[in-house]
Residue, then its C-alpha position, 0 to 999 in steps of 0.5 A: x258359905x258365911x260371908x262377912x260384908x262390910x258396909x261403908x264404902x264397900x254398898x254405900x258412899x258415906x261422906x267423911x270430915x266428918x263421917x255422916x251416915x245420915x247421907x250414906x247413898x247405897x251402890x246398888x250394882x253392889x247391893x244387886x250383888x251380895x242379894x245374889x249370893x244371899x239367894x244362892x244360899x249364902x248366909x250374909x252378915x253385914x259388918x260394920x264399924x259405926x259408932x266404934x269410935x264414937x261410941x253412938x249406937x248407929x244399929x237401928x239406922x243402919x238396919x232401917x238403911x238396908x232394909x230401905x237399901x232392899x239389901x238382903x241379909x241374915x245378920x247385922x252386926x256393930x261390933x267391927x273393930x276400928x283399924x286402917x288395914x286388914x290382912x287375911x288370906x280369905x279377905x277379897x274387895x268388892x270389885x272382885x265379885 
């Protein structure tokens, strides 16, 4: 499976008002989850909205923070639209893992 991972309040806590990455603390439980389906075959991509708005290129801290974060992945991406709900029949929360 090809599973699309977002990253800001879904492995991590990042505070808001306003939204500073710099101080994301990772949910490890989360992490230990997504790690777990990367080692069962899954091909993870972490997905995330970071500088959609801002338009500043948060790529590199972000990879530095999941590889700090021992999050295993197979793709990182920043191209995730900015939205405030999503509907999709494949869609899940992570406390449905």
């Amino acid at each position: 499976m090809i599973i699309f991972v977002d990253i800001d309040e879904t492995i991590c806590d990042t505070p808001s008002n306003p939204r500073d990455y710099t101080k994301s603390v990772p949910r490890e439980e989360i992490i230990t989850k997504i790690n777990k389906l990367f080692d069962g075959g899954n091909k993870i991509v972490y997905w995330t909205a970071r500088g959609g708005n801002s338009g500043i290129d948060w790529y590199d801290h972000t990879k530095e923070q999941l590889d700090n974060w021992g999050a295993k992945y197979h793709e990182l991406r920043c191209d995730k639209p900015s939205y405030d709900i999503f509907y999709d029949d494949k869609t899940k929360r992570i406390e449905e893992l």
